[in-house]
C-alpha positions as CSV (number, residue, x, y, z in Angstrom):
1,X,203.3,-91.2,-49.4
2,X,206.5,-91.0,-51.5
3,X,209.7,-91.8,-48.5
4,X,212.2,-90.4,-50.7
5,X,212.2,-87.3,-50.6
6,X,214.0,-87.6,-47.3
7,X,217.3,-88.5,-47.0
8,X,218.3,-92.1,-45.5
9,X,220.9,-94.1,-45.3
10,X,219.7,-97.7,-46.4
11,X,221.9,-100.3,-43.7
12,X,218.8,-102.0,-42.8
13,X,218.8,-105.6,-43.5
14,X,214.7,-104.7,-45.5
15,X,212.2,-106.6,-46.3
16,X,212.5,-108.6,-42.8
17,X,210.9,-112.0,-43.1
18,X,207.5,-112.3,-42.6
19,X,206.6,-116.1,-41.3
20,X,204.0,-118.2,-40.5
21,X,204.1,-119.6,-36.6
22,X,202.6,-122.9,-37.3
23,X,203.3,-124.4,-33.9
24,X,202.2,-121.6,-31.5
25,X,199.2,-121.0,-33.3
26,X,198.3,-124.7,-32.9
27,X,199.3,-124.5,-29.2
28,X,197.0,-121.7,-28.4
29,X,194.1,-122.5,-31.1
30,X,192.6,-119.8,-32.1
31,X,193.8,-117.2,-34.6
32,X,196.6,-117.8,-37.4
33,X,199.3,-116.1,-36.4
34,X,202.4,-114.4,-38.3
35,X,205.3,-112.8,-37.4
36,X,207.1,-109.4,-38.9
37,X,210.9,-110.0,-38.5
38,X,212.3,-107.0,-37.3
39,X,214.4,-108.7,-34.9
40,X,216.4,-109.3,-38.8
41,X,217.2,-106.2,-39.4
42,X,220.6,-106.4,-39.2
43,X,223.5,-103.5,-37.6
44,X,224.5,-105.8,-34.4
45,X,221.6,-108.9,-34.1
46,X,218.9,-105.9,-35.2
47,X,215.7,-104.6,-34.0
48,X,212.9,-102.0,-34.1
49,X,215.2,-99.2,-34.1
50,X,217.7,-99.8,-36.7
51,X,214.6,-98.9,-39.7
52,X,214.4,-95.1,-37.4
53,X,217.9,-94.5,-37.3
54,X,218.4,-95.1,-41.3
55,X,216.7,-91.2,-41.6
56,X,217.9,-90.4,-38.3
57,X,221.7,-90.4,-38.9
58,X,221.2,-89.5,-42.4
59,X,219.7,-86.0,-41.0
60,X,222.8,-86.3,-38.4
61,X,225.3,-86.5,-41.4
62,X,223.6,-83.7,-43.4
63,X,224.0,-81.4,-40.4
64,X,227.6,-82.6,-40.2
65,X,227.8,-84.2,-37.2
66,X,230.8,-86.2,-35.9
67,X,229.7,-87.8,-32.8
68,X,225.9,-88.8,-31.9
69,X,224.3,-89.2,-28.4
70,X,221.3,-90.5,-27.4
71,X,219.7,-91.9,-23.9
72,X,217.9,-94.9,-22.8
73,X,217.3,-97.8,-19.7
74,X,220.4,-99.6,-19.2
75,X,219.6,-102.4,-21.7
76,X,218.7,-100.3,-24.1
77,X,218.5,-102.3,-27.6
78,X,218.1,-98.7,-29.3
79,X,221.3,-97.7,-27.5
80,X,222.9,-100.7,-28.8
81,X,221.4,-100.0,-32.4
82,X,222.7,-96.2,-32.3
83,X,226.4,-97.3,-31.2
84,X,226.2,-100.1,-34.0
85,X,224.8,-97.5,-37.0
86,X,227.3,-94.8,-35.6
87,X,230.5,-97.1,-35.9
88,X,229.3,-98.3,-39.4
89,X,229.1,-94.8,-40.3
90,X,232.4,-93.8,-38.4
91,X,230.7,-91.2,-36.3
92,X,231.4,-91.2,-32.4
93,X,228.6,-92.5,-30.0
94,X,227.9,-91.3,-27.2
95,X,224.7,-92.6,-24.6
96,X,223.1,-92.2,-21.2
97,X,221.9,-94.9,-19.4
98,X,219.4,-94.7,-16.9
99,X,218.7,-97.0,-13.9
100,X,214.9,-97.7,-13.8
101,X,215.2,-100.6,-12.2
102,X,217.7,-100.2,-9.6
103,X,219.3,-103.6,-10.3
104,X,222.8,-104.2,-8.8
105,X,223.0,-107.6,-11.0
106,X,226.7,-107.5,-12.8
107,X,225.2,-109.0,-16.1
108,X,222.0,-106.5,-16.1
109,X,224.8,-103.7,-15.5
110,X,227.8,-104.9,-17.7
111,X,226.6,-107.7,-20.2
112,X,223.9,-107.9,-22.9
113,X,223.4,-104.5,-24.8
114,X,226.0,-102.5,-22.7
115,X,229.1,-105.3,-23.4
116,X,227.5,-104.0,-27.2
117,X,227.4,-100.2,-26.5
118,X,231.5,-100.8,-25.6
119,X,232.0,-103.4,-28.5
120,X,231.2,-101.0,-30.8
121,X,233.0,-97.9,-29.3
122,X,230.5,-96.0,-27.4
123,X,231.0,-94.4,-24.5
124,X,228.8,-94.5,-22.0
125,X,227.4,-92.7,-18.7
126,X,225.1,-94.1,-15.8
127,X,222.2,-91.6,-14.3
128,X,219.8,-91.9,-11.9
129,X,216.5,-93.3,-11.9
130,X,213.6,-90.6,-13.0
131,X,215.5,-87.7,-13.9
132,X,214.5,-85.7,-17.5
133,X,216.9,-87.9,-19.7
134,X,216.1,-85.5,-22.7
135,X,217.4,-82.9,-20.6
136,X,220.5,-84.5,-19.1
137,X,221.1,-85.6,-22.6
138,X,221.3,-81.7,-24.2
139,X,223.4,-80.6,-21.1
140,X,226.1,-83.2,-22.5
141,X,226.0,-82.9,-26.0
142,X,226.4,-79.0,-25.0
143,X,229.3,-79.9,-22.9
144,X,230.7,-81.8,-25.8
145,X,229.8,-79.2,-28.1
146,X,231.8,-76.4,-25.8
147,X,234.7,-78.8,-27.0
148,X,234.3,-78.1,-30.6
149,X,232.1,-81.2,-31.5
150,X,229.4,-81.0,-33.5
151,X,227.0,-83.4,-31.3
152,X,223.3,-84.6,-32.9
153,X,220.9,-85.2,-30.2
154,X,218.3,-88.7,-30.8
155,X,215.9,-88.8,-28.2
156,X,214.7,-92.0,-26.5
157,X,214.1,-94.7,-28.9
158,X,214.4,-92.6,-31.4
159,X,211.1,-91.6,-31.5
160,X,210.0,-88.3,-33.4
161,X,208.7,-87.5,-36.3
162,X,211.6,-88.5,-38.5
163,X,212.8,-91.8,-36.7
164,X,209.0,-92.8,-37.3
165,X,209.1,-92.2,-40.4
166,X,211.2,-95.8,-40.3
167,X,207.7,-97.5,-39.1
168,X,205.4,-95.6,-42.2
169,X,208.0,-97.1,-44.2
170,X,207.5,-100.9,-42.4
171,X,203.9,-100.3,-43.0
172,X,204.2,-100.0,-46.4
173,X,206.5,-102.8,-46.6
174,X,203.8,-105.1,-44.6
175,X,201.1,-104.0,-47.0
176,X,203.1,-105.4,-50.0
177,X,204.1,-108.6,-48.5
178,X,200.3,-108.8,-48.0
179,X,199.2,-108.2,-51.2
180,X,202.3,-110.5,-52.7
181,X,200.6,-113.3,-50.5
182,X,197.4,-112.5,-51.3
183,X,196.8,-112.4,-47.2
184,X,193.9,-110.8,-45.3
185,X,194.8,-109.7,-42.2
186,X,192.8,-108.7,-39.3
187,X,195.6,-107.1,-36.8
188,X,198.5,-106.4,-36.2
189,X,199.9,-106.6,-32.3
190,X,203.0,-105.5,-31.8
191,X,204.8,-104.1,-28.3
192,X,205.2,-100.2,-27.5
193,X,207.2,-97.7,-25.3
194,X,208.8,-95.0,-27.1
195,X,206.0,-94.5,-29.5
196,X,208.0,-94.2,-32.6
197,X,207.0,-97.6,-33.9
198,X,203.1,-97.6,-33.0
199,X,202.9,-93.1,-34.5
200,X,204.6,-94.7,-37.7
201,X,202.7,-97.7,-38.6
202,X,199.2,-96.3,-37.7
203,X,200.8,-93.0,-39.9
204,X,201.4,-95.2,-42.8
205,X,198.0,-97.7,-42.6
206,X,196.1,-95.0,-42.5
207,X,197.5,-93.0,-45.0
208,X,197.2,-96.0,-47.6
209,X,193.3,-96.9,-45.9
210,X,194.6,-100.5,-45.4
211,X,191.9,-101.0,-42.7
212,X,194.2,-103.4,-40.4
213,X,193.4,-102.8,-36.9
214,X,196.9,-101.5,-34.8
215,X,197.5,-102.9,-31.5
216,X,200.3,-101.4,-29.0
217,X,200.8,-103.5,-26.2
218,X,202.4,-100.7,-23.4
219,X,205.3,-101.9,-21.8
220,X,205.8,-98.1,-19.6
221,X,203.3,-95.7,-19.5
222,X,199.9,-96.1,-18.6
223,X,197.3,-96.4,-21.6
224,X,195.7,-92.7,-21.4
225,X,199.6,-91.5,-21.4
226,X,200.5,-93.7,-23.7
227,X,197.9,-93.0,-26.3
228,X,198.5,-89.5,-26.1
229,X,202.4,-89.8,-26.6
230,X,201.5,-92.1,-29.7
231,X,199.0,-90.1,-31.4
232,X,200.7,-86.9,-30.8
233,X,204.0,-88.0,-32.8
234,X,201.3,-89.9,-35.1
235,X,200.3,-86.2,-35.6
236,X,203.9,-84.8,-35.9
237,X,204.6,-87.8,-38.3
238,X,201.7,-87.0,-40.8
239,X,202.8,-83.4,-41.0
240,X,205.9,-84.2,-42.0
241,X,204.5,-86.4,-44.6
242,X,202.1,-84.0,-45.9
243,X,198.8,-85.6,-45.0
244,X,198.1,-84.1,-41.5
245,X,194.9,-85.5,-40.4
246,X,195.1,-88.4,-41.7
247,X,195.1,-90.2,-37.9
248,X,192.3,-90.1,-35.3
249,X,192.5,-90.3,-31.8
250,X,190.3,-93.2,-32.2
251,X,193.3,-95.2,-34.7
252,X,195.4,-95.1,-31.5
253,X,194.7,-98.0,-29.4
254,X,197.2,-99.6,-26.4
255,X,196.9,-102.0,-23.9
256,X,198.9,-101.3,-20.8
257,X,197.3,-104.6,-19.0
258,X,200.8,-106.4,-19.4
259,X,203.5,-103.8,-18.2
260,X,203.7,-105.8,-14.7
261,X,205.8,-104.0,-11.8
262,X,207.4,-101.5,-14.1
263,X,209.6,-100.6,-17.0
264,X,212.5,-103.3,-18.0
265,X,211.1,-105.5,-14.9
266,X,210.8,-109.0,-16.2
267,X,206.9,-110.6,-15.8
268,X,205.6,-114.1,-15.6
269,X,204.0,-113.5,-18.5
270,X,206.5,-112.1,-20.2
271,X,208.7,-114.8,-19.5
272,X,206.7,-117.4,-20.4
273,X,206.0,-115.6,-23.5
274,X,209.6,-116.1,-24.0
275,X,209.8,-120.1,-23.3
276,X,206.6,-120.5,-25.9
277,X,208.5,-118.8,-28.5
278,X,212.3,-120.0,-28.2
279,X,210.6,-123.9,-27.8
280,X,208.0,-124.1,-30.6
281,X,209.4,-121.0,-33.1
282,X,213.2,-121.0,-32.3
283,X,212.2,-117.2,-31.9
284,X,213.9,-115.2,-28.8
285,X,212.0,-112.5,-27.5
286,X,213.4,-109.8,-24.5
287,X,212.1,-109.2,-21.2
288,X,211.8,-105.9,-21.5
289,X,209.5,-104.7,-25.3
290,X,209.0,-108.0,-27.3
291,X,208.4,-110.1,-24.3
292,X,205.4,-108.4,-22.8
293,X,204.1,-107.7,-25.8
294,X,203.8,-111.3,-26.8
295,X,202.2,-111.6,-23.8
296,X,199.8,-109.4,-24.5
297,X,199.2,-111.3,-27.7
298,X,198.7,-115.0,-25.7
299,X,196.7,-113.9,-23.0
300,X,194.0,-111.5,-25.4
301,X,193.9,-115.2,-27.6
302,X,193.3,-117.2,-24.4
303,X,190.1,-114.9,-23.8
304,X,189.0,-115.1,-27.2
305,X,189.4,-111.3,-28.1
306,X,191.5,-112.6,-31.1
307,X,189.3,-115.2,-32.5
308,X,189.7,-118.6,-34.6
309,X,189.6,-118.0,-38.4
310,X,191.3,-114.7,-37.4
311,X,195.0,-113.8,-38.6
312,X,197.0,-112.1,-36.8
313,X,200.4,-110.5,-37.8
314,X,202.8,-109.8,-34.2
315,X,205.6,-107.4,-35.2
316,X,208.9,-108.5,-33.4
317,X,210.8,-105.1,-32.4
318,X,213.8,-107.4,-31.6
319,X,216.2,-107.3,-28.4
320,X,217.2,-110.5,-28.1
321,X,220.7,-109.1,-26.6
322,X,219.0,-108.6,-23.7
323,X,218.4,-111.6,-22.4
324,X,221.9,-111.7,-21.2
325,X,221.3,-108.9,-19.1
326,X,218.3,-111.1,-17.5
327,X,219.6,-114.1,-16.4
328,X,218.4,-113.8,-12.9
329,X,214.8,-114.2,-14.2
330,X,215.1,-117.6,-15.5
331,X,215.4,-120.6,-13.5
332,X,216.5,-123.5,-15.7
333,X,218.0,-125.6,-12.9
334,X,215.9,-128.5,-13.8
335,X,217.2,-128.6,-17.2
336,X,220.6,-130.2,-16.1
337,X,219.0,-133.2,-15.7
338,X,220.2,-136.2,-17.0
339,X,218.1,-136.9,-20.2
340,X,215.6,-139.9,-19.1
């Protein structure tokens, strides 16, 4: 699959590290495990959605656009990532944020990835809990373009066929760390919502045969919807590359076991998730995507479905900025202790 015949605009921070988790592997003891960087991808502390949005506001600047808008949950990181990619580009950002949760906290509302929407010169708009945000979205970009603006519409995440053509390309950039290392690996775990990133990397695996088992941990829909959402774009993704039918139903696998009491509400598991990583890998994960999907990961090792003598590669999508929307999850009272 050759990526350039489509235009990009090449911010990303790319290769991301890949690294080996020497302590949390020891502390669960089973599989080697590895971690895909894409929490270093650069444009405002990076993420998953910075490698879609290199062909998605490349297409917005070939149309001409001069302001973008897309829509998310209130701590949207790819809300965060657009605003970021729009202000490098010197495009105007506009986003809607949804309430899923129906949290009144001032930091969930004001601070972590919304204090960076406004940092970097979005503006933004609060709507209600379950409306159709793809909708809403269209009715404001044609308000805007009533007003003589010439408005490019991302949808959630950034996931269609051209933002996932981000994650074909993070396939193929796996595959040759891989090979450089002379690594085996026998899956790769990683979180997903949108779909983008899990349509993209099965997209590209499969279209290079690399035989690596793909693993989306669901952090919204359940797994029947969720697995339709991702093979569908998988689908739409493969056209657009030229080797439609290259995916199977069967390729498309998620695990909605971990998604807790909804969308962008913080689990046990997640959260310890988060404590394992920050104290033995000085990695930060987010409540919302990374979190649960790292719990996923712990909890399938503690049962054994990822066995010793098994590597495993866990992509981080990144969200770190969150966190600071979250700190009513974390109790750390009994860290002010006096040490001894």
């Amino acid at each position: 699959m050759y990526l350039a015949h489509f235009p990009r605009r090449f911010l990303a921070h790319l290769p991301t590290p890949l690294e080996k988790l020497d302590r949390l592997s020891a502390e669960l003891g089973g599989p080697e495990i590895w971690i895909k960087r894409d929490d270093c991808t650069g444009l405002s502390t990076g993420g998953n959605k910075t490698r879609k949005l290199e062909f998605l506001m490349a297409e917005a600047e070939l149309q001409g656009a001069d302001v973008v808008m897309t829509q998310g949950a209130t701590q949207s990181n790819h809300a965060r990532q657009t605003a970021a990619f729009a202000a490098k580009m010197g495009m105007g950002c506009h986003i809607l944020l949804e309430d899923r949760t129906g949290s009144n906290d001032p930091n969930y509302n004001d601070s972590g990835n919304v204090l960076l929407d406004h940092l970097h010169g979005a503006t933004t708009e609060k709507c209600a809990g379950g409306l159709d945000m793809n909708a809403e979205m269209e009715k404001a970009a044609d308000a805007l373009r009533a007003k003589g603006k010439k408005v490019y519409t991302i949808p959630g995440g950034g996931s269609n066929a051209t933002g996932a053509l981000g994650y074909v390309n993070c396939a193929y950039e796996m595959l040759t760390q891989f090979n450089e290392r002379g690594m085996t690996v026998d899956h790769i775990v990683h979180a997903t919502g949108s779909a983008g990133t899990q349509a993209g990397l099965i997209t590209g695996l499969k279209a290079t045969n690399a035989k690596v088992p793909l693993l989306g941990v669901g952090v919204r829909a359940p797994k029947a919807k969720q697995e339709e959402n991702v093979y569908n774009l998988a689908c739409a993704t493969a056209d657009k590359l030229g080797c439609s039918g290259v995916v199977a139903r069967e390729d498309v696998i998620a695990n909605t076991d971990y998604v807790g009491d909804g969308y962008g509400i913080a689990t046990d598991s997640g959260l310890e998730a988060i404590r394992m990583f920050a104290e033995l890998e000085s990695i930060l994960l987010d409540p919302v995507y990374s979190a649960k999907g790292a719990a996923g990961l712990i909890d399938l090792i503690r049962k054994g479905h990822f066995k010793k003598g098994e590597r495993i590669v866990f992509l981080h999508t990144g969200g770190s900025a969150a966190l600071f929307g979250y700190q009513f999850a974390f109790d750390y009272a009994d860290r002010w202790k006096t040490a001894g």
